[in-house]
C-alpha positions as CSV (number, residue, x, y, z in Angstrom):
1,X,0.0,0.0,0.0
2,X,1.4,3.3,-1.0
3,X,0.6,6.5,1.2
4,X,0.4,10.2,-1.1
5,X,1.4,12.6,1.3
6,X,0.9,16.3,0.6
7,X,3.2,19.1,0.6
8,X,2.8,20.7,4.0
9,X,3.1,24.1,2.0
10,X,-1.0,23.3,0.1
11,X,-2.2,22.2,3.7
12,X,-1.7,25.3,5.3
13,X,-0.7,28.3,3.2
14,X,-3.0,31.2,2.1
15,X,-2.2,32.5,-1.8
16,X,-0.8,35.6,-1.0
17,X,-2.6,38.8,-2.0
18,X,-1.7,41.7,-4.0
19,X,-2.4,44.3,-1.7
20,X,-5.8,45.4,-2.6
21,X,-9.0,44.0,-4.8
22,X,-12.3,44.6,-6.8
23,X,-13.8,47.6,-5.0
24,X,-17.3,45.7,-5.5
25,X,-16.3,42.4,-4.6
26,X,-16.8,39.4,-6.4
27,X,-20.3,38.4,-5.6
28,X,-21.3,39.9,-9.1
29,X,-18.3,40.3,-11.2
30,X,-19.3,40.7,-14.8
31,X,-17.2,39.1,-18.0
32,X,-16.9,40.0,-21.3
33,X,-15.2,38.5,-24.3
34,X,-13.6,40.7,-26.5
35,X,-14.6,38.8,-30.0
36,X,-12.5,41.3,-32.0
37,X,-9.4,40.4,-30.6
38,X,-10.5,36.7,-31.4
39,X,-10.5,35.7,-28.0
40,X,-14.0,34.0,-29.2
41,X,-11.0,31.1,-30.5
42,X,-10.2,30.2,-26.4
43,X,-14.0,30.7,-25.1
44,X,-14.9,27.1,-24.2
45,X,-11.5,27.6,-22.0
46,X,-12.2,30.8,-20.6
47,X,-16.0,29.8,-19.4
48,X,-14.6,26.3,-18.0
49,X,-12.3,28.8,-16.1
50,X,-15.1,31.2,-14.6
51,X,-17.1,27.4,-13.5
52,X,-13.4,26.4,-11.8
53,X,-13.9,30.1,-10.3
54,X,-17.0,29.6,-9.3
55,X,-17.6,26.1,-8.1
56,X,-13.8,24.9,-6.9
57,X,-15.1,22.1,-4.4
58,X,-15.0,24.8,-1.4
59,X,-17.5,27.4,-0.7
60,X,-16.4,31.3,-2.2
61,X,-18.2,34.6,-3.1
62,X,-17.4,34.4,-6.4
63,X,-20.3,34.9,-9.0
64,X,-19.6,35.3,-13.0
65,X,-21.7,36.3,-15.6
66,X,-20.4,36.7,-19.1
67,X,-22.2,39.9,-21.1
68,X,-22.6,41.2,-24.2
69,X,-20.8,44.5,-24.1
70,X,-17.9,46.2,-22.2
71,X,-20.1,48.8,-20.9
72,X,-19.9,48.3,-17.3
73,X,-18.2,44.8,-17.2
74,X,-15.6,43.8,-14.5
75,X,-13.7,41.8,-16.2
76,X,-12.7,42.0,-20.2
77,X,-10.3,39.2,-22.6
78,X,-8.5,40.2,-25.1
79,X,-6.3,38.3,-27.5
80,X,-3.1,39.1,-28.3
81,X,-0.2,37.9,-30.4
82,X,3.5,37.7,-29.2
83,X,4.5,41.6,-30.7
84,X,2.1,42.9,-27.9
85,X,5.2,41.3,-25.9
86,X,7.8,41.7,-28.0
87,X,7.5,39.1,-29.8
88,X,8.0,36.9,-26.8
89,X,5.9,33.7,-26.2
90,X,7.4,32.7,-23.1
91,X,4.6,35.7,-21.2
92,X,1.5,33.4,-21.4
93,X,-1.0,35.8,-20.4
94,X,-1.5,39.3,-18.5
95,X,-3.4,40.8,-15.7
96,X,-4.5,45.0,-16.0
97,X,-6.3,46.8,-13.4
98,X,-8.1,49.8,-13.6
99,X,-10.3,52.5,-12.1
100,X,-12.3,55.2,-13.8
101,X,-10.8,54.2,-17.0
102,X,-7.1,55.0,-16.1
103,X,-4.6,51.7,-14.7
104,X,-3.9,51.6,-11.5
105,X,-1.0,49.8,-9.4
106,X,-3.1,46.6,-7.4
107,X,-1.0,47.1,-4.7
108,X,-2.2,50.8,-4.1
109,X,-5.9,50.7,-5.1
110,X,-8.8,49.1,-5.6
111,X,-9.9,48.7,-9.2
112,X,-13.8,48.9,-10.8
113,X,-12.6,46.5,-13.9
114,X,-9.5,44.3,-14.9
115,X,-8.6,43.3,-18.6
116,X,-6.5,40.0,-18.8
117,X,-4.4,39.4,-21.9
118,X,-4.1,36.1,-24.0
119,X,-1.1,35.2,-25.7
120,X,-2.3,33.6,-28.5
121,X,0.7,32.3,-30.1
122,X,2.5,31.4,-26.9
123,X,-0.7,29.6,-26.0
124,X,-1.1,27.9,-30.0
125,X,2.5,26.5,-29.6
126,X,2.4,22.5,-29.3
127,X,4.9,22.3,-26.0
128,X,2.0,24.1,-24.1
129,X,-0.7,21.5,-23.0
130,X,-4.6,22.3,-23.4
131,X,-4.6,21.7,-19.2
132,X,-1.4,24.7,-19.2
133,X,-3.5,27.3,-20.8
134,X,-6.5,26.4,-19.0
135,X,-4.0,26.7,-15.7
136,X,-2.5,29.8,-17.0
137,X,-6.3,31.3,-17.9
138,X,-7.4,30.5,-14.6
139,X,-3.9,31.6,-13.2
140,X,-4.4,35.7,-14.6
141,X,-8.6,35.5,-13.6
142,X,-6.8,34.8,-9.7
143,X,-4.7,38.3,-10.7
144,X,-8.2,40.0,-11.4
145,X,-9.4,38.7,-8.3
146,X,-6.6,39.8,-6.6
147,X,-4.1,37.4,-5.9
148,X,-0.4,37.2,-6.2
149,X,2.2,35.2,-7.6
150,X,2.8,32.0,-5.4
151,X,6.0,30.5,-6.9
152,X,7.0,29.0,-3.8
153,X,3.8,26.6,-4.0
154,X,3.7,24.6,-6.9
155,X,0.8,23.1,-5.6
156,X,-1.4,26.4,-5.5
157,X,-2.7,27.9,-9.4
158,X,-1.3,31.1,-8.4
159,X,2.4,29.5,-9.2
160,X,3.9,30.4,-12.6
161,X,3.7,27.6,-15.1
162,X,7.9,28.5,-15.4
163,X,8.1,28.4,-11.7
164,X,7.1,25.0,-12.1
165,X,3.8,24.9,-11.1
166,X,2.3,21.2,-10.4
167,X,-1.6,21.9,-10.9
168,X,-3.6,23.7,-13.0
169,X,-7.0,24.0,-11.0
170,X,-8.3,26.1,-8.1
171,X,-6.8,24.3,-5.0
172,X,-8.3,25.5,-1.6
173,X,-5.1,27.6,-0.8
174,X,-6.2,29.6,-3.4
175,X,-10.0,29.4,-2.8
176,X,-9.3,30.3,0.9
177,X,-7.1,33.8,0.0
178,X,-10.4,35.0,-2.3
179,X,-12.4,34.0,0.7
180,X,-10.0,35.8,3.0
181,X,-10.0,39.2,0.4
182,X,-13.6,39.3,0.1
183,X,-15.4,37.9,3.7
């Protein structure tokens, strides 16, 4: 008989936090697909990612609805190719905050809406698994909703796939910091 025994680090440890959060909460957090961009091509991912959101296997605030138009959404995808990096595909995806319109820094303020960027051709390339980019999708909606980089937990979603991240779900580490963030 073989025993799996659990990093002690997913038992106890919180996601850490970027210092502040959606100033409405998350209880009605609003999505919109930018179809223009062609993020309409990673859909079926991105809703599997609001359900992993919104029903992990732990009780959270979160509630997502996807609309029709930008006007007054909370959260926006767009598509982008590797020039809006650079030309770099090793940046999978991106997390934006903003309040009345202008970015803000997530560490210094609240923020009314967040815009998370795609990489389309870092996510198209055949050494990145379908279960990656769902990780890495559901990795930059944690950003929106506030959390931090956890690269010391491969065992939590909020560890970057390069840091050697070991799951690509919502584990209750991560469940319990939104919890925490938005009582």
């Amino acid at each position: 008989m073989f025993a799996c025994l659990v990093p002690a680090s997913n038992i106890s440890a919180v996601s850490p936090i970027l210092g502040k959060k959606y100033q409405n909460g998350v209880k009605n957090v609003t999505v919109w697909l930018n179809y223009n961009s062609g993020i309409g091509y990673w859909e079926s991912y991105i809703k599997n990612v609001a359900n992993n959101w919104k029903n992990p296997g732990w009780s959270n605030p979160i509630n997502l609805t996807f609309v029709s138009s930008n006007y007054g959404s909370n959260m926006d995808f767009h598509l982008k190719n590797k020039s809006f990096w650079g030309g770099s595909t090793s940046i999978l995806g991106q997390a934006n905050y903003f309040l009345n319109g202008a970015r803000i820094d997530p560490r210094t303020s609240n923020w009314y809406y967040a815009e998370i960027y795609i990489n389309h051709d870092a996510f198209i390339k055949p050494s990145l698994t379908n279960d990656q980019a769902l990780g890495t999708t559901i990795h930059e909606m944690g950003h929106a909703f506030g959390l931090d980089e956890y690269n010391t937990n491969k065992y939590s979603v909020m560890c970057q796939l390069g840091a050697g991240r070991l799951v690509q779900r919502v584990q209750k580490t991560d469940n319990d910091a939104v919890k925490g963030l938005y009582p």
